[in-house]
C-alpha positions in Angstrom: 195.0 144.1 -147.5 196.6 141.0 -146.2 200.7 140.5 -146.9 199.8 137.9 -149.0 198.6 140.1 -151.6 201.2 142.8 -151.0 203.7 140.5 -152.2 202.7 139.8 -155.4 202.5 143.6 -156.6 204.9 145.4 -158.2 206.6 148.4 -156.5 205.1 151.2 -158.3 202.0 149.5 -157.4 202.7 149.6 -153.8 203.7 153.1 -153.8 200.0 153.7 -155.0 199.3 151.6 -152.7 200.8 153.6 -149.8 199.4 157.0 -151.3 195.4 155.5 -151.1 196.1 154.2 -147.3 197.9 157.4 -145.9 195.3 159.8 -148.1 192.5 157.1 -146.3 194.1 158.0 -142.8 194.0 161.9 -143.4 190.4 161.8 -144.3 189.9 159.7 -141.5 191.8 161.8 -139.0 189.7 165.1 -140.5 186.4 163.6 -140.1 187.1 162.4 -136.4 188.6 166.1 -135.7 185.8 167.8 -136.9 183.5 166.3 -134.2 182.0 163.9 -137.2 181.5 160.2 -136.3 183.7 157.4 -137.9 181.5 154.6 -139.2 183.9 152.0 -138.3 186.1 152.7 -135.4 188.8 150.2 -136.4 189.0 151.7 -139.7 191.8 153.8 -138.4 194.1 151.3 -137.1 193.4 148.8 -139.9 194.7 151.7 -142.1 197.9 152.3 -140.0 198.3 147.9 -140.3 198.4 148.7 -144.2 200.7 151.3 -144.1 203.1 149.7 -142.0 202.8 146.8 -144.3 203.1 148.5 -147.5 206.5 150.3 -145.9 207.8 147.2 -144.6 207.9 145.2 -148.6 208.7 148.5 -150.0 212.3 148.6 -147.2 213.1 145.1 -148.2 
């Protein structure tokens, strides 16, 4: 999700936010440790982006 649209939500709203993206990343990080392929190998670091923008609006 680009900054853009971070912006304009609330903070509780980010906070969910946050909770999808790092609950994304575990699943993520599971499927790649149990041997399973990742459909989208940047889907990983595009998750990390979001979190470190979601923390980042939510420290301001």
């Amino acid at each position: 999700m680009k900054i853009k649209k971070l912006k304009n939500k609330s903070f509780e709203e980010l906070k969910k936010t946050l909770a999808a993206a790092r609950a994304k990343l575990k699943s993520l990080r599971f499927e790649r440790a149990l041997g399973g392929k990742i459909k989208d190998n940047q889907e990983m670091k595009k998750t990390k982006k979001e979190i470190a923008r979601v923390l980042t609006l939510i420290n301001l």
